[in-house]
N, C-alpha and C positions, 0 to 999 in steps of 0.2 A: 504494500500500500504506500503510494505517494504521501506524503505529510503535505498539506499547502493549505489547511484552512485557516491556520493562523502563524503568530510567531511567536508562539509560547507549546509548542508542541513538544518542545526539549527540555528538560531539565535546568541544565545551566551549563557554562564553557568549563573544562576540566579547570581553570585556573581558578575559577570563583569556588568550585568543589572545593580545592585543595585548598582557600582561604578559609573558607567554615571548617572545616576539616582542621587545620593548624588551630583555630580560636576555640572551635568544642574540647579543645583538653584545658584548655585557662579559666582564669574565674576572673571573670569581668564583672562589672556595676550592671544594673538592667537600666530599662526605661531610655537606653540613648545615651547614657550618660559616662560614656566610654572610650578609652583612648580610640578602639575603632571606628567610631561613629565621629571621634573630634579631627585624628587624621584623613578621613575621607572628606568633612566636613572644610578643611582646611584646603585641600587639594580641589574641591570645588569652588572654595573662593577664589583659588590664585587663577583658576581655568576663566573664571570669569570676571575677574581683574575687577572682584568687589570686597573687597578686604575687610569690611563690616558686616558682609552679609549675611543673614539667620539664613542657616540650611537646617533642616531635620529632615527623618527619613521614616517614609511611610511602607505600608505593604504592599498595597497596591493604589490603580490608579483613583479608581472610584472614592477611596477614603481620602484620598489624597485631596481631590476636586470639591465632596461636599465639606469640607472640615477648614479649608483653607478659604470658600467661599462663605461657609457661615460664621469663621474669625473675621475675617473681612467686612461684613456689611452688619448694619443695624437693622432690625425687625421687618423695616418698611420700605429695605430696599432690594431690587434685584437685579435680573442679569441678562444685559444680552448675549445672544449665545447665536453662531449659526443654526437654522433646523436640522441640519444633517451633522451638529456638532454631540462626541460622545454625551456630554451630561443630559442632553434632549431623547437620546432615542437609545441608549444604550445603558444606563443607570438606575432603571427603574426608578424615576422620582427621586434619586439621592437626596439632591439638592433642594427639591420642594422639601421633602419631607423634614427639613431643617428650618423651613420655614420661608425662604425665599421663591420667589417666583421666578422662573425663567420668563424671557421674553425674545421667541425665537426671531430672526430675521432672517429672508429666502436666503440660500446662498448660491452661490454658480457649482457649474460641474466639477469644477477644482474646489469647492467646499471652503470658498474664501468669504472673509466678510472684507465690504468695503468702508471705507470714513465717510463718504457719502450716505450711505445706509442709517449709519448711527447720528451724523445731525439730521438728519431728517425724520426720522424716528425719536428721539431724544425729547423736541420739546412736547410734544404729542403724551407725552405723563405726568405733565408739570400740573394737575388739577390733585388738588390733597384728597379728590378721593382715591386716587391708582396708586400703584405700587409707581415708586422712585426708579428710575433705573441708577446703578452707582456702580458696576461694574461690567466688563465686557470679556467674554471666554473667547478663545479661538485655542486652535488645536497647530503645532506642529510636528511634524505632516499633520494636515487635516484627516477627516476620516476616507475621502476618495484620492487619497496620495497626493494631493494638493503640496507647493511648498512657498512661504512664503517670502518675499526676496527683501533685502534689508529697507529699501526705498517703501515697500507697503508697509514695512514693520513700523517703520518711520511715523510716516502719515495717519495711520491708526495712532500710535504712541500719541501726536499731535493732536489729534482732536479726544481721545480722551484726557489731556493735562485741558485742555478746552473747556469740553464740560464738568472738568474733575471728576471722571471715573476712572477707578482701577481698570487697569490691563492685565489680564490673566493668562497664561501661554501653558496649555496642557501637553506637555512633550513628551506623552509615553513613548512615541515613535520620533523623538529629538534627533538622537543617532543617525537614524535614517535619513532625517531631513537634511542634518549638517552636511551630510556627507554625501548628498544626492548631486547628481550633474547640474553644475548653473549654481549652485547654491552659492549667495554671498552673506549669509548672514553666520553669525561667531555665537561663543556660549555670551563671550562679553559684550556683544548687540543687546543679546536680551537682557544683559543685566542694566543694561544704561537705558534702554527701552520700555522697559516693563515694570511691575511693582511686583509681579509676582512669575514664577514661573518652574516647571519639574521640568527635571532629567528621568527620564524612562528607563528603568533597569529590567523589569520582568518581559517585556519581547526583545529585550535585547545582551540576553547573554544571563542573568539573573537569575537567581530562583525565585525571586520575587524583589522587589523593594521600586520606589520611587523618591527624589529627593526632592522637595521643596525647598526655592533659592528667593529667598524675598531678601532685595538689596539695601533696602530700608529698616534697620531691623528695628525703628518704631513701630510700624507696621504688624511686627509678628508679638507685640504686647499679646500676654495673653494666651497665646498658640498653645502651649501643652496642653493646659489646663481645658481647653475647649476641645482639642485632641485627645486627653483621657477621657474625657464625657463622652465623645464620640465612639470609643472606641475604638480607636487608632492607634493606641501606643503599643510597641511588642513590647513585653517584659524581656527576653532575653533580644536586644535592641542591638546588642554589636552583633548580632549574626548579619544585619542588616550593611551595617559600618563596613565589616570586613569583606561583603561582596563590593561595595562600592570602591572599597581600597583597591581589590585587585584589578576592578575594572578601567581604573581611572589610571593605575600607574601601566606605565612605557605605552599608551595608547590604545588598550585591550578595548575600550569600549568603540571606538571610531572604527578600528580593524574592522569589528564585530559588525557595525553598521555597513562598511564598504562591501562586504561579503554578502550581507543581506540584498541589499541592494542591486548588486553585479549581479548576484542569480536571478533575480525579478527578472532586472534587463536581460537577462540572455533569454527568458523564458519568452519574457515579447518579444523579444524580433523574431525568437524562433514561431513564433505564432502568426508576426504579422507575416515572415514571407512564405508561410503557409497559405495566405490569404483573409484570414481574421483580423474584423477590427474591433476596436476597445471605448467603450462607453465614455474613461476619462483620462486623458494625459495622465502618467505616472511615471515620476525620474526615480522613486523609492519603492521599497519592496513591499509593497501591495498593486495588482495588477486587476483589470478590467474589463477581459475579454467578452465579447458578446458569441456566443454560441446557438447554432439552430436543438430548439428542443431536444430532436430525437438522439444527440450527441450524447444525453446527461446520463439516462441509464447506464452506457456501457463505461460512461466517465465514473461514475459512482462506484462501478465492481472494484478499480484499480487506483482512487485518488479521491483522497479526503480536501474536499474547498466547501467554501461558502457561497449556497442561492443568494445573491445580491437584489434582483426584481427582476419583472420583465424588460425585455430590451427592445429597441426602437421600433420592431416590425412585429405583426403577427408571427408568432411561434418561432422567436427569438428569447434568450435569458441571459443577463448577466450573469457569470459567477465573480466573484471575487478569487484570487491567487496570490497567497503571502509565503513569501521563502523568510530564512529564518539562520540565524547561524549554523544552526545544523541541517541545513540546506546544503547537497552535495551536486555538482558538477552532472556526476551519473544521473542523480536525481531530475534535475530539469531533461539531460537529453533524455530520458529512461521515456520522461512522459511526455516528453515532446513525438516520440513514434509512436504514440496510441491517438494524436491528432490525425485527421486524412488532412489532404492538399486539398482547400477549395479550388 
């Protein structure tokens, strides 16, 4: 069986193994509170040339998104979000359920939101009976492999200091973005950029973890203590440290992502000069080919992916296709010959 439904199908990279592995014989502090979690902690500021900045480390993404959005905002405010963004259609209500209100806006096929969007949108809640908007989610890679270039990263940044809302940058797939073709934007963009924003450890190389990098650390007043209530703190917390240590040192997390990424791209082109095309531009390793129906069955016996929707024509389907670090070479050509030549 092909792996391609997501990028979490593997375990973790032998390095990060061998890091929990060395830490589970020691006796470290719990709750984060650990030379592993301050040396990783450390190692992401200097990455992101913000030398003050609160990092902590969560488990995953979802906890990550509602616990940093409901530290962030007061009772009466909420968020815009793309509609195709994880906290809208992937979270089941996380984020409601903490009390704030999402407020989706369209997005394009690349899963971007624009600055025009949100002043136009913006003053349209300014009546005390609606919810406030006070911050704005966007995803790097978006959820359709979307990536955003430092120029849009800008112009957003720009009119949220405008309206005074936070900017939020959900990076579970960070890695991927950084390091995708075209890509001009740094971990230090988004720290100069942003008031809030993760590094993605669990699809990319992890057994789990996501790191929260608020460069302001007035801002993260607070944060534990609203993070224990949530439910988000691990007790044994440097497991979490010592994956992100090993990820971070000589470059193991970038490798990780270029790797991801290169198998995507080989699987597209091998698809498009088969004759397949793809629902949305993808430089990162999530891919979007459209396939005729009668394909899926026999695709199903031999390759784990995800039904995406239907695709542009009658008895057409998107699937989705994410390679992953343990995404092998063999692996793409293997199921690249279970395609015909249209």
């Amino acid at each position: 069986m092909y792996l391609f439904r997501n990028d979490y199908s593997f375990a973790a990279h032998p390095q990060v193994l061998e890091a929990v592995a060395r830490s589970s014989a020691e006796g470290n502090p719990g709750y984060g509170f650990d030379p592993h979690c301050e040396h990783a902690a450390a190692l992401i500021r200097e990455l992101a040339q913000a030398p003050k900045a609160d990092v902590s480390f969560f488990i995953g993404g979802t906890s990550v998104n509602f616990t940093a959005i409901a530290a962030f905002l007061r009772p009466w405010e909420g968020v815009f979000c793309p509609h195709s963004g994880h906290v809208n259609g992937h979270e089941s209500g996380a984020v409601e359920a903490t009390g704030h209100k999402l407020l989706p806006l369209p997005a394009g096929p690349d899963g971007k939101l624009r600055p025009e969007q949100i002043e136009a949108a913006y003053p349209t809640y300014q009546d005390v009976h609606l919810v406030l908007p006070r911050l704005v989610y966007i995803s790097q890679a978006t959820e359709t492999g979307g990536v955003y270039t430092k120029a849009e990263l800008e112009a957003l940044s720009a009119v949220c200091q405008k309206l005074h809302l936070f900017l939020f940058v959900d990076g579970a797939r960070l890695g991927c973005a950084l390091t995708s073709e075209g890509c001009d934007v740094t971990v230090a963009d988004l720290a100069r950029l942003t008031d809030a924003f993760t590094i993605g450890g669990t699809k990319n190389g992890a057994l789990m973890g996501e790191a929260l990098v608020i460069p302001d650390p007035a801002l993260a007043e607070g944060l534990f203590r609203i993070k224990k209530q949530r439910g988000a703190v691990l007790a044994k917390g440097w497991l979490l440290g010592a994956q992100f240590e090993a990820l971070l040192t000589d470059g193991l997390y970038f490798d990780l992502a270029r790797h991801s990424n290169a198998m995507a791209q080989r699987l597209q082109s091998g698809l498009a000069e088969k004759g397949f095309s793809f629902a949305f531009p993808s430089p990162t390793n999530q891919i979007f080919p459209i396939l005729p129906d009668q394909l899926l069955p026999e695709l199903e016996k031999i390759c784990a992916f995800e039904v995406w929707g239907p695709g542009p024509e009658v008895g057409q389907t998107v699937i989705r296709l994410v390679a992953s670090f343990g995404t092998t070479e063999d692996d793409v050509e293997g199921l690249l010959q279970h395609f015909p030549t249209k």
